[in-house]
C-alpha positions in Angstrom: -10.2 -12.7 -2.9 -7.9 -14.4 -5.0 -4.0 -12.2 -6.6 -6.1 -11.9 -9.7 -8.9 -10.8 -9.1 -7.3 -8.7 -6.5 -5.1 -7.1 -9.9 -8.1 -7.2 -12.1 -9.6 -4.9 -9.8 -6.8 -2.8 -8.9 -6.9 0.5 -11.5 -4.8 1.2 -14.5 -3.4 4.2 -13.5 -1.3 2.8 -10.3 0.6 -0.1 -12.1 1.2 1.7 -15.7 4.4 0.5 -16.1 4.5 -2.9 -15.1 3.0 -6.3 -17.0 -0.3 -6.8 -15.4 -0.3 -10.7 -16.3 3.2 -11.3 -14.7 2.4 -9.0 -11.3 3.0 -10.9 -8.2 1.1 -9.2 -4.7 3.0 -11.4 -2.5 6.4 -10.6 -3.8 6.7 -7.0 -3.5 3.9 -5.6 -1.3 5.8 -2.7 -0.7 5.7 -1.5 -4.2 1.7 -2.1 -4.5 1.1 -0.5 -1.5 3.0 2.7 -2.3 2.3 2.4 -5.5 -1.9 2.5 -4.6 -0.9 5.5 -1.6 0.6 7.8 -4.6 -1.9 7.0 -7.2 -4.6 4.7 -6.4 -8.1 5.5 -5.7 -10.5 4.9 -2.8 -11.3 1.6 -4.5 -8.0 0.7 -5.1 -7.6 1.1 -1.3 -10.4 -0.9 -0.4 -9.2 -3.9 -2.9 -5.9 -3.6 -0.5 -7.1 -3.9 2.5 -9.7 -6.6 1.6 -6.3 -8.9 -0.2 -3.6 -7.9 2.6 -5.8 -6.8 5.4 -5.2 -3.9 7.5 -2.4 -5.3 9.7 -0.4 -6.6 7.2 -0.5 -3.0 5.1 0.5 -1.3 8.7 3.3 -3.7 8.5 4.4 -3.3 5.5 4.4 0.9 6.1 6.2 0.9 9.1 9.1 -0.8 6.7 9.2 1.8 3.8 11.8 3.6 3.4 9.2 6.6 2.2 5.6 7.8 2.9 4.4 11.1 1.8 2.8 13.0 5.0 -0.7 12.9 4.2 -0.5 8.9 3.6 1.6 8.4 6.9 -1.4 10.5 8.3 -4.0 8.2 7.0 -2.5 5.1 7.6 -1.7 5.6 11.3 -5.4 7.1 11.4 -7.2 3.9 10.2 -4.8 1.6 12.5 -5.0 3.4 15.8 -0.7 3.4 15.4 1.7 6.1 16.4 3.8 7.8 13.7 7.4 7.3 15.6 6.5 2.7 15.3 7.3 3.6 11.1 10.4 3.6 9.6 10.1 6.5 7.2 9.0 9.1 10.4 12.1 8.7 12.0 14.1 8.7 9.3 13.0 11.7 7.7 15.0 14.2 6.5 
């Protein structure tokens, strides 16, 4: 799958605020992928996985900063991971 078909597919909703013609997946993963835990769909997850793959997403989350409990949840679910390998479970406040 190529970035824009990857954005053409991703849903309104998630990336209201930014310019869809100027959005770059490689630069700020971290942003998409949040962006499509908070707001996205099952779709939108499935568009993710099938640009990134699944081992680059788990990367990417055990780096942020934040992940809301039922996402951390999911995501180490899917990946067979332990919550205590990402960043935002043992920082939490």
């Amino acid at each position: 799958m190529t970035k824009q078909e990857c954005v053409q597919r991703l849903s309104a909703p998630c990336f209201w605020d930014t310019d869809r013609e100027a959005f770059d997946l490689d630069q700020y993963p971290a942003f998409i992928v949040s962006r499509v835990f908070e707001i996205g769909t099952l779709n939108d997850w499935r568009t993710l996985v099938s640009y990134y793959g699944l081992d680059r997403i788990v990367e990417v989350c055990k780096q942020m900063r934040h992940i809301d409990e039922v996402s951390l949840a999911f995501i180490t679910t899917i990946s067979n991971t332990n919550p205590a390998d990402y960043r935002c479970f043992v920082t939490k406040q």
